[in-house]
N, C-alpha and C positions, 0 to 999 in steps of 0.2 A: 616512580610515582608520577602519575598525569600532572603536569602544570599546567592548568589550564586558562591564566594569564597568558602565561608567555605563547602557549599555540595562538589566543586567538593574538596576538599583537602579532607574531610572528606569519600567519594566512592571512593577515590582512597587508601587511607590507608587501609578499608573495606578492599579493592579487592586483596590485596596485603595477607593480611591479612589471604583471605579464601581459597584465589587460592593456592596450593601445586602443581607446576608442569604448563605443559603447559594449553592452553584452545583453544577453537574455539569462534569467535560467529558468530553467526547468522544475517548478515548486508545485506539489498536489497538495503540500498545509500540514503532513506530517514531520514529523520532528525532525529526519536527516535533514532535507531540502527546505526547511523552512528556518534550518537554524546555518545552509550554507546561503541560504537570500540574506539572513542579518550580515553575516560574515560582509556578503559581495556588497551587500548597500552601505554599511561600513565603510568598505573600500575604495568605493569609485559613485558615490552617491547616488547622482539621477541620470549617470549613464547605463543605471542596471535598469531592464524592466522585468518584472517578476512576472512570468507565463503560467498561468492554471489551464490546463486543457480537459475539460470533460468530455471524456472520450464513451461516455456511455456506460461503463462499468462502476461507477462510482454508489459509495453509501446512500442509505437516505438522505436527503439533505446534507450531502458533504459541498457541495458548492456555495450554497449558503453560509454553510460553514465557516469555510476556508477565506468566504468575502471578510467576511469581519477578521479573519486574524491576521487579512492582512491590511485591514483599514488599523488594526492594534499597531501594527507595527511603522507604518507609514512610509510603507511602498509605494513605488508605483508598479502598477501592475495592470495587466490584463488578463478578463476569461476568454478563452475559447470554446465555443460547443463545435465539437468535432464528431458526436455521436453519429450520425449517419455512416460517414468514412471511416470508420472503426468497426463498427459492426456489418458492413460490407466486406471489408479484408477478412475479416472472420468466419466470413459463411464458410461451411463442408469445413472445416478446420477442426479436429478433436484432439491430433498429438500437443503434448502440451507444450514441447519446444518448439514446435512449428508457432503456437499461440504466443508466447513470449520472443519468439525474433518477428513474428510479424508488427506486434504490439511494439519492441523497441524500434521498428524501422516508419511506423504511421506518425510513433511521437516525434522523431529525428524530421519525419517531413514537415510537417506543423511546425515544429519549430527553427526550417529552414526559412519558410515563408513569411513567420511574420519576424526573425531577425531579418530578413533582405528587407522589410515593411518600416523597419526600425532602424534600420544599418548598424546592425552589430555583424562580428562575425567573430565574437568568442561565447560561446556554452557553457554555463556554468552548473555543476550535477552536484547535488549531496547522496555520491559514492562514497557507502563507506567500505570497511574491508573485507566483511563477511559476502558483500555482493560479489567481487572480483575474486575470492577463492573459491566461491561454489558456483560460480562461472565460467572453473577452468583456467589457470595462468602460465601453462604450458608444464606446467608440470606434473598441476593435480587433475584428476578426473572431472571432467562436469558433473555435479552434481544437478545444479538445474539454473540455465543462461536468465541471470539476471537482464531487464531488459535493457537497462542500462547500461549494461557492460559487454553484455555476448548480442544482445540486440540491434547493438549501432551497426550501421551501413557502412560498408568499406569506403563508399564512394562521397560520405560525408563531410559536409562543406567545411562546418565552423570548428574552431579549435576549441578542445575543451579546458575546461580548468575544475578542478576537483581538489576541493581544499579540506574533504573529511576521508580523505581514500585513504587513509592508515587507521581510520577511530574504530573502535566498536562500537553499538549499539551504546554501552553504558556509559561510554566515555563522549558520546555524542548528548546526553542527556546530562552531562554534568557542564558543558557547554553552553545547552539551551539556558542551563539555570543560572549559568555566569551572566549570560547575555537578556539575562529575563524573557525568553520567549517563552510566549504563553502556552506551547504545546509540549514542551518539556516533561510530564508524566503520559502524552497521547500514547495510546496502545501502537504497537507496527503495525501497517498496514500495506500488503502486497505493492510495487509500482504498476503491474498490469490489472492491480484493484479486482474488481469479482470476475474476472475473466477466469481466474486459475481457484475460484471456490464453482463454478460449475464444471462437471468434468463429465466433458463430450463437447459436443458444438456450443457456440455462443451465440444464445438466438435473444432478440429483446426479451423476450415469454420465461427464458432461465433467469437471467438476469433479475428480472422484476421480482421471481417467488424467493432468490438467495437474496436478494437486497431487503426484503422482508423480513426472512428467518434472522438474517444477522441482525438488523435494526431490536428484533426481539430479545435475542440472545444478549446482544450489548445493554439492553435495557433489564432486564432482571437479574442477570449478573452484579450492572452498578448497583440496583437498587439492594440486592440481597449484601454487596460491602460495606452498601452507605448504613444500613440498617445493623450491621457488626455480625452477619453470619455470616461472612466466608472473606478475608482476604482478597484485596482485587487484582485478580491474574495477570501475569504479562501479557499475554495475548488471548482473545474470547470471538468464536466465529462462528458461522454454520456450512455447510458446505451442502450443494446441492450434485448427489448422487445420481448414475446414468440406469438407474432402474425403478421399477415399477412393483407395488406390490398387492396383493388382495387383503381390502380392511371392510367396516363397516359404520356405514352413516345410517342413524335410526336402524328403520328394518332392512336397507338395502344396501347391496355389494357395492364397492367402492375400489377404485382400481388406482392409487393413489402413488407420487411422486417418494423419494423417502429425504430427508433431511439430515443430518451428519452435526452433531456439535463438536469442536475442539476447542478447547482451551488449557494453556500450557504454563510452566513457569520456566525460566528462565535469566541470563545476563546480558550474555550479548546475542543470543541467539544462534550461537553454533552447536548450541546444545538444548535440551530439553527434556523435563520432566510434564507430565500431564497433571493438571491439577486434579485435587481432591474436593469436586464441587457436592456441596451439602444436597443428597436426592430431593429433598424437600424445592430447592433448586432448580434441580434437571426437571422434576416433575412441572413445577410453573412452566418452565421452556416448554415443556411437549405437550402440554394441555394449551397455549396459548397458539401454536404454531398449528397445533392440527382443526383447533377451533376456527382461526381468524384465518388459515389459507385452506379451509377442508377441501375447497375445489380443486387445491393445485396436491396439499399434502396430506399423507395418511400416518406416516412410520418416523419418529426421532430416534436416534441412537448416539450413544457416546462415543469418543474416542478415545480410549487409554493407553495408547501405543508412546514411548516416548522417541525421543533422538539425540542419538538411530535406535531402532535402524530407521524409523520413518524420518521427512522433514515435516515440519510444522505444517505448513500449508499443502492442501491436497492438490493434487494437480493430475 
């Protein structure tokens, strides 16, 4: 049985422990990394500074977001916009491990420069276990290089420290809720964020019609839980498809993008069933999506694949 007293007394002793000096880490405001920033702030107090990097791929208003949860928590912290240098390393880029080692190696830069800015030289990650076994750990197959973990640069400076790399998913959420962080039921959310829901290149132009469909998707989902038709899934997204197909707007041809819903149930994530979303549901989704982006979309479709053999996330 999880104690989850004695872990966090016990990583935070750890961290005190290894850390010499100040640290960064690396927090996007979802629930691993935002419940290992309480851990590390815990720790070593205002020697931590909490890094948000918006790299470009981020939700609607996730930076906003993630300001306030961490003015909740009363870090210190800094954003970064780093969008331009992100979606540069990404031009002509469509394999999707090519996209998540370049993605783990733009973050490890960013956050060399502004720890040398800060004078830290330890990194603190909320890794937890599912990312380093489907990352490959010399024994099992990669499944697909977390960027966190198969990401990092051999040549990288600062030493890490990872104080969730044994939890799962559930066991990490039973922490936030010890710790009362406020994101403690937040859905998972990719680290290379909508980079791996557009699949082909990463161009502003994808970026912008998946950051929409999902913002939709998140939103008639909650509304349809809050409203008591359908249970709120563990995870709810869209994913933006590398084709093209023939529809119709009024009386004329229409040559339209196609759009992808998944959403899944699950524990920790190394497995998964697809949810059983009420059509009444799916129907709002794909009237709202083909309506409010008709220029970019024409075609919604489900996904009922579970995992495996699929993973959750399209890539």
């Amino acid at each position: 049985m999880f104690k989850v007293e004695q872990f966090v007394n016990e990583q935070i002793e750890r961290m005190r422990a290894q850390i010499k000096g100040k640290a960064i880490i690396a927090c996007s405001g979802g629930v691993d990394s935002t419940v290992a920033a309480a851990l590390a702030s815990k720790a070593i107090g205002d020697r931590l500074l909490t890094v948000y990097v918006n790299n470009g791929f981020m939700r609607k208003n996730e930076t906003e977001a993630v300001s306030k949860i961490f003015d909740s928590l009363g870090v210190n912290y800094l954003l970064v916009d780093a969008a331009d240098e992100f979606f540069a390393a990404m031009k002509g880029v469509t394999d999707p491990e090519r996209k998540r080692k370049i993605i783990g190696e733009r973050f490890i830069r960013v956050f060399e420069r502004t720890a040398k800015e800060f004078g830290a030289k330890y990194l603190v990650q909320g890794t937890i276990a599912p990312d380093w076994i489907e990352s490959g750990d010399g024994v099992r197959d990669v499944i697909k290089s977390h960027h966190n973990v198969g990401g990092l640069p051999k040549d990288m400076e600062m030493e890490l420290v990872e104080p969730l790399r044994d939890l799962y998913k559930d066991e990490v959420r039973v922490v936030a809720r010890y710790l009362k962080v406020p994101v403690s039921e937040r859905q998972p959310f990719p680290g290379p964020a909508l980079a791996v829901r557009v699949i082909g290149e990463v161009t502003p132009e994808s970026v912008g019609i998946v950051r929409e469909a999902c913002a939709i998707v998140e939103e008639e989902i909650e509304l349809a839980s809050a409203a008591g038709k359908m249970p709120r899934p563990w995870q709810y997204f869209a994913v933006l498809l590398p084709c093209q197909s023939v529809g119709v707007q009024g009386d004329n041809r229409a040559y339209g993008r196609t759009i992808a819903v998944r959403s899944v149930e699950s524990i920790d994530g190394m497995s998964a069933s697809y949810s059983r979303i009420p059509h009444e549901v799916l129907e709002r989704i794909s009237v709202r999506i083909t309506n409010e982006m008709k220029s970019d979309v024409n075609r919604v479709v489900y996904d009922i694949t579970n995992k495996p053999p699929s993973t959750i996330e399209w890539e």
